[in-house]
C-alpha positions in Angstrom: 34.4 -10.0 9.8 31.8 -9.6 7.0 33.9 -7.8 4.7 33.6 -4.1 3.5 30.5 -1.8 3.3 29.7 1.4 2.3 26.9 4.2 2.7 26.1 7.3 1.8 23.4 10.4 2.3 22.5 13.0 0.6 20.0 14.4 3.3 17.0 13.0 5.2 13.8 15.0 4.5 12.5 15.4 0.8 9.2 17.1 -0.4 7.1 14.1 -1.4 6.4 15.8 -4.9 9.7 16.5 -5.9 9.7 16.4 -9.6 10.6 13.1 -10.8 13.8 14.4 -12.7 15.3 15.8 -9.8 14.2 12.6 -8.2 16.9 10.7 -11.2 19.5 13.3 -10.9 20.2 12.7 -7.4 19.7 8.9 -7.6 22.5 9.2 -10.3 24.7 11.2 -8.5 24.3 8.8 -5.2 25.2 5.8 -7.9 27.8 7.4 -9.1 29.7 8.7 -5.5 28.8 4.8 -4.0 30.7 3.3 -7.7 33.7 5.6 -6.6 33.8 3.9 -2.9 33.2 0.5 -4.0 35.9 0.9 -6.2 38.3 2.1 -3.5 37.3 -0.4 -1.2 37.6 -3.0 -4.1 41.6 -1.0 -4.3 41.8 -1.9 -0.7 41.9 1.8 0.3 41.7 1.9 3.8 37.9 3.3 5.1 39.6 6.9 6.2 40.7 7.3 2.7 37.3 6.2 1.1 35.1 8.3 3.1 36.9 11.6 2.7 37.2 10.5 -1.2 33.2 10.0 -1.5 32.6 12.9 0.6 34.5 15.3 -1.8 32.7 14.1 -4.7 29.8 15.4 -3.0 30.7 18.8 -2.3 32.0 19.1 -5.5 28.7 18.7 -7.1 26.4 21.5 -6.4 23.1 19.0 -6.3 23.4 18.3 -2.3 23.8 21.0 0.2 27.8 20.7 1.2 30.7 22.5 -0.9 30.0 23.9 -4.2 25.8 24.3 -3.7 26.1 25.3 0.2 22.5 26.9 1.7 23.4 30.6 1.9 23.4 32.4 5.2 21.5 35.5 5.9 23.8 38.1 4.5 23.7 35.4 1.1 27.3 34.1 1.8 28.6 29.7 2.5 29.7 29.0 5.9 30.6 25.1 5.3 31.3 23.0 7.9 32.9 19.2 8.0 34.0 16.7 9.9 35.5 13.0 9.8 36.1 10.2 12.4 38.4 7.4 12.1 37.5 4.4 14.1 41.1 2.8 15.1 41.8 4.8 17.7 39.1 7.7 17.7 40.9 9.8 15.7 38.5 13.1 14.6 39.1 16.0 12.8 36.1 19.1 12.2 36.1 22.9 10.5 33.0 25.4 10.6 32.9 28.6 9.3 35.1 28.0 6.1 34.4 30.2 2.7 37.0 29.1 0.8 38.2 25.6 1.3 37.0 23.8 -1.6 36.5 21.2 -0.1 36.2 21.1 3.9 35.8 17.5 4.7 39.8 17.2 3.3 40.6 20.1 5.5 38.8 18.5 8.5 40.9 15.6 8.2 44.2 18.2 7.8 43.3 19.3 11.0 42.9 15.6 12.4 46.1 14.8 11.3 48.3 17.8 10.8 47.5 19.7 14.0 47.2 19.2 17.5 43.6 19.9 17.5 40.2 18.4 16.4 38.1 21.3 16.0 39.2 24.2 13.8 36.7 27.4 12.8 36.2 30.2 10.9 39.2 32.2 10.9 41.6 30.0 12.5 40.5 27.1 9.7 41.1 29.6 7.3 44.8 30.0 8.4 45.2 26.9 9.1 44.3 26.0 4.9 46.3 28.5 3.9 49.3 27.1 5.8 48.7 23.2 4.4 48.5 24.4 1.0 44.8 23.5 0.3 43.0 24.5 -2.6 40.8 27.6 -1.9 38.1 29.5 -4.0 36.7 32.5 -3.9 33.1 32.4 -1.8 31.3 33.1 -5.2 32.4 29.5 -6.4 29.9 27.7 -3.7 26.7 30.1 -4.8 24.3 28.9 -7.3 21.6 30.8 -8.8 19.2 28.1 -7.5 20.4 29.2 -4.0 20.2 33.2 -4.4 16.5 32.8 -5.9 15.6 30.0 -2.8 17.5 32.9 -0.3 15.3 35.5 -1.7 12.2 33.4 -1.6 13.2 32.8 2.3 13.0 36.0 3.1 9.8 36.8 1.5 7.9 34.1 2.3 6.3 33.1 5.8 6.5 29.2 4.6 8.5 26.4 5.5 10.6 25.0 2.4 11.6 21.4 3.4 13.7 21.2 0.0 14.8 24.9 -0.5 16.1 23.7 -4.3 12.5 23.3 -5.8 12.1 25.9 -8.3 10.9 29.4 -7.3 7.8 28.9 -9.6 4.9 26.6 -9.3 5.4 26.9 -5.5 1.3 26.9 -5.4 1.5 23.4 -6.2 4.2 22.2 -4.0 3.8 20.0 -0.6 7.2 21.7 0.7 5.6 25.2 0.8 3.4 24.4 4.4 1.6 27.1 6.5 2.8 25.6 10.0 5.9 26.7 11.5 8.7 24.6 12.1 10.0 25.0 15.7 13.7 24.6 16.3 15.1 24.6 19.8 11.6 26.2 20.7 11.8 29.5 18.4 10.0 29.3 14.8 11.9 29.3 11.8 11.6 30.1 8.0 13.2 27.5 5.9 14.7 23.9 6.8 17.5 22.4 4.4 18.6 19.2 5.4 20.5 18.1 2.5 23.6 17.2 4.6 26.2 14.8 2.8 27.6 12.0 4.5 29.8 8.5 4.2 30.3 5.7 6.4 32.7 2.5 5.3 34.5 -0.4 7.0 36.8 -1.8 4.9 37.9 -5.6 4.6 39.9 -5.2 7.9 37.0 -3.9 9.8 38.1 -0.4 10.5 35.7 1.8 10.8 35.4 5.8 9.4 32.9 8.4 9.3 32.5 11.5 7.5 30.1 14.4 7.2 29.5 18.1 5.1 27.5 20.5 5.2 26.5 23.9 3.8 23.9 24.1 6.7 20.4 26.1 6.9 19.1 28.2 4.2 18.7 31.8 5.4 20.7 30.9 8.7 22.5 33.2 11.1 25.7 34.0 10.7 28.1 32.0 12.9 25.4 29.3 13.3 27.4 25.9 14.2 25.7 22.7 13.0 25.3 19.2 14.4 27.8 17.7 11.2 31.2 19.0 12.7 30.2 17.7 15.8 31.9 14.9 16.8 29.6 12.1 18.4 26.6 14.5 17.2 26.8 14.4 13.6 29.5 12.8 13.3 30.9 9.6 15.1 33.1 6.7 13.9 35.0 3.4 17.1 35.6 0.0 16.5 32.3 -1.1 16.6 30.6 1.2 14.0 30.6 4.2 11.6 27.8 7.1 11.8 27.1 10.1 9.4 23.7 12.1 10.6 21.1 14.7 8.8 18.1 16.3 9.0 17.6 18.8 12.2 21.3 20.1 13.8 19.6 21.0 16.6 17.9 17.8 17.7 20.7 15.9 16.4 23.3 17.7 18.8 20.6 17.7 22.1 20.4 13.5 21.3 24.3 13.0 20.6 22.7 11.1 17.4 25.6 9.1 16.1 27.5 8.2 19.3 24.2 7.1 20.9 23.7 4.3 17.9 27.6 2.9 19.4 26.5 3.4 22.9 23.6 1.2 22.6 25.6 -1.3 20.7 28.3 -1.4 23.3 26.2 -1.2 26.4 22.6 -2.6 25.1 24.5 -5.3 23.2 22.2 -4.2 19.7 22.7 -5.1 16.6 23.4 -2.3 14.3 19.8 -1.9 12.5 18.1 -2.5 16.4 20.5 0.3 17.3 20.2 3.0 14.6 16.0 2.4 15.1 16.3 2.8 18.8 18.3 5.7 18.7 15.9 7.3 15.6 12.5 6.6 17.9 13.9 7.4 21.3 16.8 10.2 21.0 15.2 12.6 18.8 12.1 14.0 21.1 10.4 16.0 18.0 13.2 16.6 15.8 13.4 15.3 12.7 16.4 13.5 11.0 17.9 10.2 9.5 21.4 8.3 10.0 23.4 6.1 8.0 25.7 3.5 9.7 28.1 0.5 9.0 29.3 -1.9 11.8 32.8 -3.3 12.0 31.1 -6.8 10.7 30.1 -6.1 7.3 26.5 -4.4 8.2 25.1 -1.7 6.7 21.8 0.4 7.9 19.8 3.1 7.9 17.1 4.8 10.0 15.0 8.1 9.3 11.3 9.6 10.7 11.1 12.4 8.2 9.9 11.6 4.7 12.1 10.1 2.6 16.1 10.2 2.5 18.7 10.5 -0.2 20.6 7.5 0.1 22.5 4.5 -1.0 24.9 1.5 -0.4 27.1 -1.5 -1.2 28.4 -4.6 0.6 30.9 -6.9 -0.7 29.1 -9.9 -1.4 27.7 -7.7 -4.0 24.3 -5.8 -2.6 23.8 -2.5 -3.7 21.0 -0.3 -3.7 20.2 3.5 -4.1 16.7 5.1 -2.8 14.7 7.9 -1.2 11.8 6.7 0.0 11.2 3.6 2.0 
């Protein structure tokens, strides 16, 4: 074994002009999560407990799109969805639909652990975090102001917004605003937001854990289910590898994203980075998304063929790095 490692995501797709200061904000926020994991691992927290640790960090801040900062849905309310993935043994636990959990990737692994099922939604998650006790808000807490302005701008505007946080003004000037549609599962829609969260970590003994939020699509359907609670979509964590996903549900769910990257390690017999480029070239048709992954050696990687990807991470021989572009 290689020893730990540890990445994280803040989304795959970014407007190539985002202003610079946003640019630092979310580099220092990525820093600052990866510090937290590096000192759990460092702790010798075991990788379940670090990934659901890192992840709620991120959903408490409202920069990313998961938790507190969740893309609003057509009627302007947060339907947040999680899931995590523990490697020993394939143990998984997901929610979708939730609106008060304050943070649904702990509630994910409450229903992993806690109940005899892995998949929890709406109303039945609901119960089910009111009978463990969790800490719940009201839906208000998850809506920004940023949000409600990018919602109305949704519905107003015939564009595509590939970072539905750049500010309502000045859109003249930005490269997000485009005049093509975006097809998704074959139907045109109006606004994109990829800005999924995720972790991945193997610890020192070479167990394996995944874990994923999300507030999902800005201006989406009500009910709409994402690829992140999916297990083996979004979402996928065995002994050979951890995977977190972002960037287009859709095509992420028709290529089973993250379990492809351990099925091509296991029956190809690739090395993590050959795996998570094979599956990012030849699983995604035209969809557009990136993927972060650890293997149970010590290796970290990350693939994406959109432009640009909030993301960072840390081995134990003391590499660490934090970026967006290539």
């Amino acid at each position: 074994m290689g020893g730990w490692a540890i990445a994280i995501h803040g989304g795959a797709g970014v407007d190539p002009n985002l202003p610079v200061e946003r640019q630092e904000t979310a580099k220092q926020l990525l820093t600052r999560c990866l510090n937290i994991g590096i000192s759990a691992l460092r702790s010798s927290l075991p990788s379940i407990d670090v990934v659901e640790l890192v992840v709620r960090e991120l959903e408490a801040d409202p920069f990313f799109n998961s938790g507190r900062g969740s893309a609003l849905t057509t009627k302007g309310t947060v339907e947040m969805e999680a899931s995590i993935m523990d490697g020993p043994g394939r143990r998984c636990g997901a929610v979708s639909g939730v609106s008060t959990v304050k943070s649904p990737v702990s509630l994910a692994r409450l229903v992993m652990e806690k109940s005899p099922h892995s998949y929890l939604a709406f109303s039945g998650a609901e119960e089910f975090a009111r009978q463990q006790g969790v800490e719940t808000v009201d839906n208000e807490y998850f809506i920004t102001e940023d949000n409600v302005g990018m919602l109305k701008l949704a519905k107003e505007a015939n564009t595509i917004l590939f970072d539905y946080r750049i500010p309502t003004h000045g859109l003249d000037t930005c490269s997000a605003a485009v005049d093509s549609p975006l097809v998704m599962n074959g139907l045109p829609i109006s606004v994109y937001a990829p800005e999924t969260v995720g972790c991945v970590v193997v610890d020192s003994k070479g167990r394996c854990a995944a874990a994923t939020s999300t507030g999902g699509l800005m201006n989406k359907m009500m009910g709409r289910i994402g690829d992140s609670p999916l297990i083996g979509a979004g979402t996928y964590a065995c002994d050979l590898c951890g995977v977190s996903c972002t960037g287009e549900g859709e095509a992420i769910i028709r290529g089973t994203l993250a379990r492809e990257v351990a099925a091509v390690m296991e029956y190809k017999g690739l090395g993590l980075q050959q795996a998570v480029d094979y599956v990012v070239k030849e699983r995604l048709d035209q969809g557009k998304a990136g993927l972060i992954a650890v293997s149970k050696d010590g290796e970290v990687a990350f693939g994406y063929n959109c432009v640009g990807m909030f993301r960072g991470c840390a081995t134990e021989d003391g590499f660490m790095e934090v970026g967006i572009w290539e």
